[in-house]
Backbone as ProteinMPNN parsed JSONL, in Angstrom:
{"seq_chain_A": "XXXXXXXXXXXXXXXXXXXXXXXXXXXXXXXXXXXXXXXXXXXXXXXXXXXXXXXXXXXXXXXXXXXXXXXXXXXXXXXXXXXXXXXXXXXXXXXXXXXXXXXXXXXXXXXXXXXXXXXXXXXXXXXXXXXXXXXXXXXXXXXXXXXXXXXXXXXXXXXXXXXXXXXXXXXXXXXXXXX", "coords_chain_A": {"N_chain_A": [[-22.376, 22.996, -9.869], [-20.333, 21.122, -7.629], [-21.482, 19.393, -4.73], [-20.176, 20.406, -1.347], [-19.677, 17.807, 0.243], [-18.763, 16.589, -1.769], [-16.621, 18.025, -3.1], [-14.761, 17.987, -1.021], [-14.415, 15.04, -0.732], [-12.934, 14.74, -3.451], [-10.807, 16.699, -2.745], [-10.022, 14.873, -0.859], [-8.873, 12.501, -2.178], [-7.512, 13.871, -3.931], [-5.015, 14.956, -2.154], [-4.266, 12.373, -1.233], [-3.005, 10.921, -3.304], [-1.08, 12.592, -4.296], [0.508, 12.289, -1.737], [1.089, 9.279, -2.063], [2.742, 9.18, -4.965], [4.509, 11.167, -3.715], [5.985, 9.522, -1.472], [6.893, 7.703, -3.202], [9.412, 5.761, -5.729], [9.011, 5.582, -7.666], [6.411, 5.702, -10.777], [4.094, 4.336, -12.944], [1.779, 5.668, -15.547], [-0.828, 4.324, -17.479], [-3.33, 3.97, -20.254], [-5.724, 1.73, -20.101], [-7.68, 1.362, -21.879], [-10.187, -1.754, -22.812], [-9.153, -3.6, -21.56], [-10.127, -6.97, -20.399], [-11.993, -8.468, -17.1], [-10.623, -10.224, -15.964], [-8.556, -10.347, -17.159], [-7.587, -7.719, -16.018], [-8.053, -8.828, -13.375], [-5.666, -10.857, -12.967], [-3.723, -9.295, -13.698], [-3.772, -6.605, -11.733], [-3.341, -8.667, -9.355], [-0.459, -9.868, -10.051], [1.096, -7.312, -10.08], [-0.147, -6.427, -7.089], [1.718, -8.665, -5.376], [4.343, -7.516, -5.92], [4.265, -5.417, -4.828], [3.393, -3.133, -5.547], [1.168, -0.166, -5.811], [-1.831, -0.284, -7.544], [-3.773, 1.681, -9.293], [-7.143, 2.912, -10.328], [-7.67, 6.005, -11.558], [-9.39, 9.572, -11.717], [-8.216, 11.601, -14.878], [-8.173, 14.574, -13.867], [-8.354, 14.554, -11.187], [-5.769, 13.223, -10.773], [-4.048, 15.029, -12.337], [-3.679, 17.137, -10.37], [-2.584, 16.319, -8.425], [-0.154, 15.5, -9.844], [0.643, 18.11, -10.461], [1.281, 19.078, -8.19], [3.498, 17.619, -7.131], [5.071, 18.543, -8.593], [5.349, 17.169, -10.923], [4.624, 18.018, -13.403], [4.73, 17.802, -16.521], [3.71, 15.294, -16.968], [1.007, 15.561, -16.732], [0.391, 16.253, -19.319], [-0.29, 14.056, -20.804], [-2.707, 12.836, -19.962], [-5.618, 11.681, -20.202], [-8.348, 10.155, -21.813], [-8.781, 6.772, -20.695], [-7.381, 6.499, -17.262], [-5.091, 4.738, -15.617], [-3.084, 4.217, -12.781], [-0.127, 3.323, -11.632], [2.181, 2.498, -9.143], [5.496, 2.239, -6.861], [6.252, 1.915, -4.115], [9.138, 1.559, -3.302], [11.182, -0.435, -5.484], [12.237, -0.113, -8.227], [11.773, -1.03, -10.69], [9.58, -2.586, -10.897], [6.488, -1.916, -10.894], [6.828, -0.687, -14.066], [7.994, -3.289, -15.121], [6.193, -5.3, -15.077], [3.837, -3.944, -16.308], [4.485, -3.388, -18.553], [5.393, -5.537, -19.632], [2.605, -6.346, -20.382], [1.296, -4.834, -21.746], [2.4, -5.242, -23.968], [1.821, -7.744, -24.719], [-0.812, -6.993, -25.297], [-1.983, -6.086, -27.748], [-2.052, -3.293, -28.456], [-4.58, -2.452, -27.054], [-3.865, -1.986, -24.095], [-2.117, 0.477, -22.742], [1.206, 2.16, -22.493], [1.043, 5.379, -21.108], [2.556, 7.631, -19.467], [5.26, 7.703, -17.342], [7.256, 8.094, -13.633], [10.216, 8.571, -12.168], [11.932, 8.457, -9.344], [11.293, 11.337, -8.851], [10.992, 12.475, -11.514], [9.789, 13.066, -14.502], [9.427, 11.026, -17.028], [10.41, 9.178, -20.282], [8.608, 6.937, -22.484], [10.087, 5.564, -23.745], [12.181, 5.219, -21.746], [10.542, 4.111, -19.76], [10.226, 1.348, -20.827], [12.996, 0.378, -21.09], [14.241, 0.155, -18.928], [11.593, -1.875, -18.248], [13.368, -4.113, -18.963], [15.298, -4.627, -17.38], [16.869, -6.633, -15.132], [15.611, -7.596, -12.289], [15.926, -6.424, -8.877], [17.02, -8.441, -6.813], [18.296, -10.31, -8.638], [20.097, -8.79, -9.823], [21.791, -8.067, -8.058], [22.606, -10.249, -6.673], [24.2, -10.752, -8.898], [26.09, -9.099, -8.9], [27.245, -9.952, -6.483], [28.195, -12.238, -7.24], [30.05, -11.678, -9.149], [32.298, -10.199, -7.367], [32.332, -12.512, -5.96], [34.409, -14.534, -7.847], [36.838, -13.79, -7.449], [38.249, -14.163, -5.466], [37.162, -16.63, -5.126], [38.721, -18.194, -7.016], [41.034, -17.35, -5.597], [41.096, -19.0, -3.542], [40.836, -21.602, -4.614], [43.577, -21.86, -5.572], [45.202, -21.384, -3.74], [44.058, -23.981, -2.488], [45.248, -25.919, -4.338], [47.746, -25.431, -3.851], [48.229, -26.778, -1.276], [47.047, -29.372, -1.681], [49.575, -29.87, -3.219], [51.723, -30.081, -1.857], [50.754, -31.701, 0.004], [51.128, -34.016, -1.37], [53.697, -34.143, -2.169], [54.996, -34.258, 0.273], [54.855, -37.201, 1.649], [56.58, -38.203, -0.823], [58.955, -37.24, -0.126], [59.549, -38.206, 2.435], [59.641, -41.22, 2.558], [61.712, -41.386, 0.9], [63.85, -40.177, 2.008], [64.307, -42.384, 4.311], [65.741, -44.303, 3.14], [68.106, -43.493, 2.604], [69.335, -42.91, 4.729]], "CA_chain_A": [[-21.402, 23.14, -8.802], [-20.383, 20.16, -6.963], [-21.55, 19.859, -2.989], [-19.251, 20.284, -0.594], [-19.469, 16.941, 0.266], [-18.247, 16.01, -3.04], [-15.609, 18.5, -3.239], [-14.225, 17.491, -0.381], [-13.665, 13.482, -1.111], [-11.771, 14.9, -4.479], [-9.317, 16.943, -2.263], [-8.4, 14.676, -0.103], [-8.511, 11.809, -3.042], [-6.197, 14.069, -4.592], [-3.96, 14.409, -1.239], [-3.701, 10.684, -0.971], [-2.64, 10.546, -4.423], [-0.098, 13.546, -3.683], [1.498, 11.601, -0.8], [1.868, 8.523, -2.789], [3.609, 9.767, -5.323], [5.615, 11.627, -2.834], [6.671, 8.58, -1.336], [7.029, 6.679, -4.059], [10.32, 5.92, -6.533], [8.621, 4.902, -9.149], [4.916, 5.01, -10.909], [3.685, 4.065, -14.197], [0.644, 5.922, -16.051], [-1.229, 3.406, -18.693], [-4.351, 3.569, -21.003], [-6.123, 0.812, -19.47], [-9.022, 0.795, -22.155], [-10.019, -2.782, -24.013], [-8.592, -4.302, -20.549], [-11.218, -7.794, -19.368], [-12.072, -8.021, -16.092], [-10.204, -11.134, -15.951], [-7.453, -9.814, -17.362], [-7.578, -7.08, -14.644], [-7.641, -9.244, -11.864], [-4.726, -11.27, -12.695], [-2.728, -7.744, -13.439], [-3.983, -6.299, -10.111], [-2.493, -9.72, -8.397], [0.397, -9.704, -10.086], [1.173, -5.665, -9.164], [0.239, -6.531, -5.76], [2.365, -9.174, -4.912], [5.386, -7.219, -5.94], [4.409, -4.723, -3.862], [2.991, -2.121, -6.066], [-0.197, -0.055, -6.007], [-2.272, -0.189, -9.273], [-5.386, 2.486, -8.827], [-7.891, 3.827, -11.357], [-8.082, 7.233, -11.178], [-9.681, 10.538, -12.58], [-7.627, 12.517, -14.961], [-8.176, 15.669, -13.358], [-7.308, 14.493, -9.87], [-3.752, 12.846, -10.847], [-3.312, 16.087, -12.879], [-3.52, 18.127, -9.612], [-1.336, 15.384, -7.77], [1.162, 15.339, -10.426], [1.601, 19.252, -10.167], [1.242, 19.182, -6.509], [4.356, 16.799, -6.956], [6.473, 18.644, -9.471], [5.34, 16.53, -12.049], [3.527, 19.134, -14.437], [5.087, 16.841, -17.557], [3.061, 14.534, -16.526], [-0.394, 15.982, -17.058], [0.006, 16.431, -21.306], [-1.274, 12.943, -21.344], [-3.982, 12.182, -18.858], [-6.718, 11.745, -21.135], [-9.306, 9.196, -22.072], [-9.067, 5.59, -19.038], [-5.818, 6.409, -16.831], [-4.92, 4.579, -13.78], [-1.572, 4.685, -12.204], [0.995, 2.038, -10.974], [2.711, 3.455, -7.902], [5.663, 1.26, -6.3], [7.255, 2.808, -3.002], [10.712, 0.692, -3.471], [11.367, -0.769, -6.07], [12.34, 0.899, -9.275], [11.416, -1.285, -11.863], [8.563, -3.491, -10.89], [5.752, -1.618, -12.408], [7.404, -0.86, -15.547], [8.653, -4.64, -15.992], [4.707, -5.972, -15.131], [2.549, -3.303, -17.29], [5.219, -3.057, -20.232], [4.718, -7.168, -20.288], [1.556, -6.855, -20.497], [1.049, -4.195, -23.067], [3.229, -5.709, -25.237], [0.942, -8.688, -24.907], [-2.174, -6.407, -25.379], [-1.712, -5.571, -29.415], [-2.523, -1.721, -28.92], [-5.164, -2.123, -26.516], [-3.404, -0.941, -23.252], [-0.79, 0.71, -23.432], [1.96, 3.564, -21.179], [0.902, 6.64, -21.407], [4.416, 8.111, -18.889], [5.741, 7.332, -15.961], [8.215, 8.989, -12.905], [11.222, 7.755, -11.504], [12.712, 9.398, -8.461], [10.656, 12.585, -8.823], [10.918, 13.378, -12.237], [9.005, 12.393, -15.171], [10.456, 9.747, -17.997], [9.346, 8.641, -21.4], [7.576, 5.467, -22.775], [11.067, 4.601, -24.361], [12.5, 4.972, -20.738], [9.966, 2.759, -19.194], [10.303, 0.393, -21.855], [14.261, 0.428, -20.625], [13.184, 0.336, -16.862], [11.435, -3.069, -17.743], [14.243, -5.18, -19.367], [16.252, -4.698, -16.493], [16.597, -7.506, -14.44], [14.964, -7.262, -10.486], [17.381, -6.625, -7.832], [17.854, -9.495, -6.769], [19.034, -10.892, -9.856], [21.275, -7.845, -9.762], [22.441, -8.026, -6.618], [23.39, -11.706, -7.413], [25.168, -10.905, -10.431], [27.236, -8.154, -8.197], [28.377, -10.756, -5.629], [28.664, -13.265, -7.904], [31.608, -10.675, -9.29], [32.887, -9.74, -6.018], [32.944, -13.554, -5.605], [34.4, -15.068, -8.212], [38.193, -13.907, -7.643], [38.522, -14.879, -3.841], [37.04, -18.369, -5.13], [39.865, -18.352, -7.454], [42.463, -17.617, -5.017], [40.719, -20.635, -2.755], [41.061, -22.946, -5.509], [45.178, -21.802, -6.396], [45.587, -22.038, -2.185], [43.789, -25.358, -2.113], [45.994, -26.723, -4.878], [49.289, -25.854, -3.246], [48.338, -27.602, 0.045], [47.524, -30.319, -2.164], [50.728, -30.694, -4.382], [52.22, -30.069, -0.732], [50.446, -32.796, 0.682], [51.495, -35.22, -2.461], [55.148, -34.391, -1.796], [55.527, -34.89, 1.933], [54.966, -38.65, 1.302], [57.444, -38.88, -1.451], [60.071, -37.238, 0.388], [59.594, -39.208, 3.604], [59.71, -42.015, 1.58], [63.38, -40.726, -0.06], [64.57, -39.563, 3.446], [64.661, -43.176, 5.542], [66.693, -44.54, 2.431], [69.346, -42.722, 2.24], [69.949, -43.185, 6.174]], "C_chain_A": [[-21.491, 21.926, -7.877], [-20.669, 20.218, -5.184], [-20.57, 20.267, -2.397], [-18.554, 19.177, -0.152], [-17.967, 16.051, -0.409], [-17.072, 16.706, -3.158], [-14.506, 18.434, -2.091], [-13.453, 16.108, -0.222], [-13.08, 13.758, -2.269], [-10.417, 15.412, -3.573], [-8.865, 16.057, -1.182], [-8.292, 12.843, -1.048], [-6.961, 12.323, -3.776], [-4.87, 14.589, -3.446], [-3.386, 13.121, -1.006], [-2.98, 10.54, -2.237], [-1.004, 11.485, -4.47], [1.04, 12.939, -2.804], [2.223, 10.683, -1.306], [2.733, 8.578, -3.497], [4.566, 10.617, -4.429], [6.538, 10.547, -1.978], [6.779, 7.415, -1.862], [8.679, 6.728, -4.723], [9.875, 6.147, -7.508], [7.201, 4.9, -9.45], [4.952, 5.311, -12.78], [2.221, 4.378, -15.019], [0.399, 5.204, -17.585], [-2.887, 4.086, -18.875], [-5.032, 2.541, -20.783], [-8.004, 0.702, -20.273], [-8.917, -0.832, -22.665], [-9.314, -4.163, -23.112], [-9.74, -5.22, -20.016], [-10.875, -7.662, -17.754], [-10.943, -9.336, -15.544], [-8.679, -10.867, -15.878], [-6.663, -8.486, -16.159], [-6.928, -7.63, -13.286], [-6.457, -9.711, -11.881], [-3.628, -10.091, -12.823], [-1.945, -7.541, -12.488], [-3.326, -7.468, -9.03], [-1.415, -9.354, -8.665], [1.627, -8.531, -9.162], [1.548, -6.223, -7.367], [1.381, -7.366, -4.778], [4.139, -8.386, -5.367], [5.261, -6.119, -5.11], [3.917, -3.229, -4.621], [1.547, -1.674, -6.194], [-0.695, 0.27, -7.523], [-3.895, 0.557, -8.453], [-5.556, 2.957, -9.731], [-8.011, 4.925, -10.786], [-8.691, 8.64, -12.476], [-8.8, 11.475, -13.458], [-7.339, 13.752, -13.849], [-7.69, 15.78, -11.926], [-6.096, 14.017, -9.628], [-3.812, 14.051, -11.456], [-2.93, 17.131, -11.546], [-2.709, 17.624, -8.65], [-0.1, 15.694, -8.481], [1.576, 16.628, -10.526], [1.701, 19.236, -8.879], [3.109, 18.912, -6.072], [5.521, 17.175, -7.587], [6.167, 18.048, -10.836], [4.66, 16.774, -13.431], [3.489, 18.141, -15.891], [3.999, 15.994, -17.831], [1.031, 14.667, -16.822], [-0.623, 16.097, -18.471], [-0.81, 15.225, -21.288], [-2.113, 11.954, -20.269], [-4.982, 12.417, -19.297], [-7.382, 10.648, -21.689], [-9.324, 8.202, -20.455], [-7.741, 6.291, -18.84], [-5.698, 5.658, -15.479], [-3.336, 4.504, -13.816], [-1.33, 3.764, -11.32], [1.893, 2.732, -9.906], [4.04, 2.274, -7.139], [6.742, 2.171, -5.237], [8.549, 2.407, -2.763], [11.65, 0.094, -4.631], [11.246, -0.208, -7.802], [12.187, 0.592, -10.729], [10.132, -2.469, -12.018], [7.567, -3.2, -11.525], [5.891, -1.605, -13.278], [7.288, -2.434, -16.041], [7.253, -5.063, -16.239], [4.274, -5.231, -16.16], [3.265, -3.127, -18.375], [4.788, -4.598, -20.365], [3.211, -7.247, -20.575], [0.713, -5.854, -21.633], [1.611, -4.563, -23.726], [2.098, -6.948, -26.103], [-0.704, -8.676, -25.465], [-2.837, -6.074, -26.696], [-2.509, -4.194, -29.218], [-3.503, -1.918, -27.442], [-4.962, -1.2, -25.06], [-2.435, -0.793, -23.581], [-0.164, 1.933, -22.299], [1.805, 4.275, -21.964], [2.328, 7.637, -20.786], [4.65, 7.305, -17.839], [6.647, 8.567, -15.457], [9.04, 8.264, -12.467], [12.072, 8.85, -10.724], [12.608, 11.05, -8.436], [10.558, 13.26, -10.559], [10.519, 12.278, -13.636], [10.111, 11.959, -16.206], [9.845, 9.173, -19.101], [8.935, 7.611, -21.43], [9.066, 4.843, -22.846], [12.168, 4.36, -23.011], [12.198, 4.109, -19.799], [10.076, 1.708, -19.801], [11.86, -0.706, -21.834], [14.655, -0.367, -19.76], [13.068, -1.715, -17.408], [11.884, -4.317, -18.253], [14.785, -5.033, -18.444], [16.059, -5.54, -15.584], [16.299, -7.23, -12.928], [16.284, -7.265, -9.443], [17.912, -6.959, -7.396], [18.546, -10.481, -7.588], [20.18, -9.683, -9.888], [22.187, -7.635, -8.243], [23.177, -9.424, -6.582], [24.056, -11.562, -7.631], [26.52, -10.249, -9.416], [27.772, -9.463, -7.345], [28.687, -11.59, -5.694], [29.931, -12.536, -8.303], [32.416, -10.613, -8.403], [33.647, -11.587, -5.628], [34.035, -14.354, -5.684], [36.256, -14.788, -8.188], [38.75, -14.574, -6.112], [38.197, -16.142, -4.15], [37.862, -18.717, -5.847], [40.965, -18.888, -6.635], [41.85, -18.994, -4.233], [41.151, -21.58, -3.344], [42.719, -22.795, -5.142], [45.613, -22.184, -4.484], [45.194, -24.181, -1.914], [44.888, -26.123, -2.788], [47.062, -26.605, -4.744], [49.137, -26.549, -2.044], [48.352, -28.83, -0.486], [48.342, -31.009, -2.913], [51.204, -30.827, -2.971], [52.207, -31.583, -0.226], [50.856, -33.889, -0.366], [53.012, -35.252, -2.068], [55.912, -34.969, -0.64], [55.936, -36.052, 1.44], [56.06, -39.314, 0.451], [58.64, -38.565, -0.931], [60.413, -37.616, 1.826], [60.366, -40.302, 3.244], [61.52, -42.632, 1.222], [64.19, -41.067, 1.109], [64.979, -41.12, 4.33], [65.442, -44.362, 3.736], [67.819, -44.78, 2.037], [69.927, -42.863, 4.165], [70.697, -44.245, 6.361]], "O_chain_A": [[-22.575, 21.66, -7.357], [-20.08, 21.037, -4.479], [-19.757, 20.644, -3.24], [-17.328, 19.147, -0.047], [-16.971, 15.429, -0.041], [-16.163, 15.906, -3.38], [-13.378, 18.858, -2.343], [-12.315, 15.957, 0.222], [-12.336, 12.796, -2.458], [-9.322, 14.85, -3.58], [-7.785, 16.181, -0.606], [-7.604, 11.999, -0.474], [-5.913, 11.738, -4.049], [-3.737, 14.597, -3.927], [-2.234, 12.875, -0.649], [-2.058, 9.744, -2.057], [0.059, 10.901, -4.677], [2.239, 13.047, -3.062], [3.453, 10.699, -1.305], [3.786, 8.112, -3.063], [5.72, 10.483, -4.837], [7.743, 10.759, -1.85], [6.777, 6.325, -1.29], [9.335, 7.686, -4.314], [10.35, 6.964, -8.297], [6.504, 4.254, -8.668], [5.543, 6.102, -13.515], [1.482, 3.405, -15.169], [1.105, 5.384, -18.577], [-3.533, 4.573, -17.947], [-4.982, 2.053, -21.912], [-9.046, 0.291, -19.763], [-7.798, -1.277, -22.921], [-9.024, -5.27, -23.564], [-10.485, -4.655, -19.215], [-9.939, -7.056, -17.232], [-10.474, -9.092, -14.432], [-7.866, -11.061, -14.974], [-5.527, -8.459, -15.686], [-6.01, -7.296, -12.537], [-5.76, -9.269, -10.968], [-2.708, -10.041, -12.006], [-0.777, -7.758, -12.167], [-2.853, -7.095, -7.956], [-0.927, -8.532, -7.89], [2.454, -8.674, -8.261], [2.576, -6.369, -6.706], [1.836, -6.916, -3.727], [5.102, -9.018, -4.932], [6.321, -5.8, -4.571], [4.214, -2.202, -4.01], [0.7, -2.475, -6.589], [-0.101, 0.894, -8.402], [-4.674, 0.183, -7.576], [-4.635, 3.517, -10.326], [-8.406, 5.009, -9.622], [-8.478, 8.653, -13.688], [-8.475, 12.432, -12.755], [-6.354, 13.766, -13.111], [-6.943, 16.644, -11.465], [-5.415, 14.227, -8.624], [-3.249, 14.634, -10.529], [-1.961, 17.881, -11.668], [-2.072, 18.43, -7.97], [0.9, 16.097, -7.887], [2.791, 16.745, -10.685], [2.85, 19.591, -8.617], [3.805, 19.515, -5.255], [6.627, 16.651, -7.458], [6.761, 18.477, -11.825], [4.282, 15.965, -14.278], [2.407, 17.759, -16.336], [3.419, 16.02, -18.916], [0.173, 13.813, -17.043], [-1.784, 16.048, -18.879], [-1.963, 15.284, -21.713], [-2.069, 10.761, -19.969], [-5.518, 13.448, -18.891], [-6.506, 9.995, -22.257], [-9.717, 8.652, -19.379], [-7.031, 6.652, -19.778], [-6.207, 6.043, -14.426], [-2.592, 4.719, -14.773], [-2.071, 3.401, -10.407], [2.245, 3.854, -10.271], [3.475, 1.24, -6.781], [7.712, 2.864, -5.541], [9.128, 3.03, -1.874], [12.87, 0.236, -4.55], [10.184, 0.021, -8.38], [12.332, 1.35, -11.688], [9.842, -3.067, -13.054], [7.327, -3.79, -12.578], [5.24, -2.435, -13.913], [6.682, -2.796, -17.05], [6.92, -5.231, -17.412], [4.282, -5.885, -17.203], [2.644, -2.646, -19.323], [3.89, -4.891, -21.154], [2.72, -8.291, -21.004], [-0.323, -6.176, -22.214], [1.259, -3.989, -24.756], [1.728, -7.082, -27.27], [-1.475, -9.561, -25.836], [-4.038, -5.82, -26.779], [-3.57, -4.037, -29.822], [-2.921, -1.34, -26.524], [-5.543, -0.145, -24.809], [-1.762, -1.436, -24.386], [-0.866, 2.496, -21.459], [2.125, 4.231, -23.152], [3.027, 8.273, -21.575], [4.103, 6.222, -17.631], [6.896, 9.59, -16.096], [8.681, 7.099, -12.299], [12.693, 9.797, -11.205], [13.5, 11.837, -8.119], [10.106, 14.386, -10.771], [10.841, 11.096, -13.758], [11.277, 12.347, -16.267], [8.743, 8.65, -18.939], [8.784, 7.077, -20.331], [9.347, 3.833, -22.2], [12.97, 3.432, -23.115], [12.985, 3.456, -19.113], [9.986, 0.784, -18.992], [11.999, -1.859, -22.24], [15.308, -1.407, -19.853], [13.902, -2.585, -17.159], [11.253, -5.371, -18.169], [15.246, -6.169, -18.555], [14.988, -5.38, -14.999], [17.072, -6.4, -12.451], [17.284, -7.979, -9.373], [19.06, -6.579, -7.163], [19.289, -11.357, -7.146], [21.326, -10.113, -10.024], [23.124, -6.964, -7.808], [24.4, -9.476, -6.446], [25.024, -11.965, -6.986], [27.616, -10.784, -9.25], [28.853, -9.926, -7.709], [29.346, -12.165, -4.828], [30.939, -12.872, -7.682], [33.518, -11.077, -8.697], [34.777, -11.899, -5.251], [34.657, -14.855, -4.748], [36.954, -15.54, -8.869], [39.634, -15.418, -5.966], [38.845, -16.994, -3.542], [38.127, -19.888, -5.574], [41.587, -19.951, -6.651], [42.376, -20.064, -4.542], [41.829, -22.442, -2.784], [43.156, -23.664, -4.388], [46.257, -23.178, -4.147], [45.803, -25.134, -1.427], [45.52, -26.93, -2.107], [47.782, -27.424, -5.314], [50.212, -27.044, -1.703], [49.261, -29.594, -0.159], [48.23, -32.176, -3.289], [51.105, -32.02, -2.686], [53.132, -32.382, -0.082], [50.846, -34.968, 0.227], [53.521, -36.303, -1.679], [56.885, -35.715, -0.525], [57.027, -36.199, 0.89], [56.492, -40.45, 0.647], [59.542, -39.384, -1.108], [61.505, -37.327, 2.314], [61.56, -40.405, 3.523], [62.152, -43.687, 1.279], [65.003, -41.987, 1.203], [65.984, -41.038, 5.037], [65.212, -45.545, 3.984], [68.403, -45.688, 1.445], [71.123, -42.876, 4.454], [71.179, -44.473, 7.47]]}, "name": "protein", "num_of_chains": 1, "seq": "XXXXXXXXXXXXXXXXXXXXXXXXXXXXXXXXXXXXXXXXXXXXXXXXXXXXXXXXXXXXXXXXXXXXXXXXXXXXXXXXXXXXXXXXXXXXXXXXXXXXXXXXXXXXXXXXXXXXXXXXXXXXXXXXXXXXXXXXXXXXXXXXXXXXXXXXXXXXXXXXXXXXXXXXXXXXXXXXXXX"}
């Protein structure tokens, strides 16, 4: 039987873990055996600078997070290493990082699930998730669209002021002529 102590830093490990996921969009559960430490750190950078948390954790205390959360699904495969990618904004940043990098891994790590917007999502969903280009590349693209007919009409306006402006001259020109 564990102290009190001890049973105490699990529940509120597994409250913190509870919250996150609660205010999260998005998190990504991987297999993280066969992973150097090397390999780790640059991960863990990566992750962080997009703004995502990457934490090892115990099966048993994400399983009681992920029902806590709704996310019962979620518990079939929390078994052997698991840690968990967490990103409170952004809806495809984990995915895009830890799918590149299992791909890169030949078997060794690998997604075990993920959640998106409360509700759990397969491998072939995350897999989806991280071809999709970042939001600001999508957000681009959109007002590059939005743009690209108003810069039209600019152009078709510019080039009647300038046939405009070509004609004046010749019919000035015409005009003290004929006087």
């Amino acid at each position: 039987m564990p102290s009190e102590k001890i049973l105490e830093q699990k529940k509120q490990v597994v409250a913190e873990f509870t919250d996150l996921i609660n205010n999260s969009v998005a998190g990504v559960v991987v297999d993280y055996k066969g992973i150097t430490v090397a390999d780790d750190t640059k991960l863990r950078k990566e992750l962080r600078e997009a703004g995502v948390k990457y934490s090892v954790v115990k099966n048993t205390l994400l399983g009681l997070a992920a029902k806590n959360t709704g996310l019962d699904e979620m518990t079939d495969v929390l078994e052997g290493t698991t840690a968990i990618a967490i990103s409170e904004n952004d809806h495809v940043a984990a995915a895009r990082i830890l799918n590149k990098y299992a791909e890169g891994s030949k078997g060794k790590f690998t997604i075990k699930s993920g959640y998106l917007d409360g509700k759990v999502i397969s491998v072939d969903m995350i897999e989806s998730l991280a071809k999709l280009p970042s939001r600001e590349i999508l957000l681009a693209t959109v007002c590059n669209a939005f743009n690209a007919p108003i810069a039209a009409f600019a152009r078709v306006i510019q080039a009647i002021v300038d046939k405009d402006g070509e004609a004046a001259p010749a019919e000035e020109a015409a005009a003290p002529a004929e006087a």
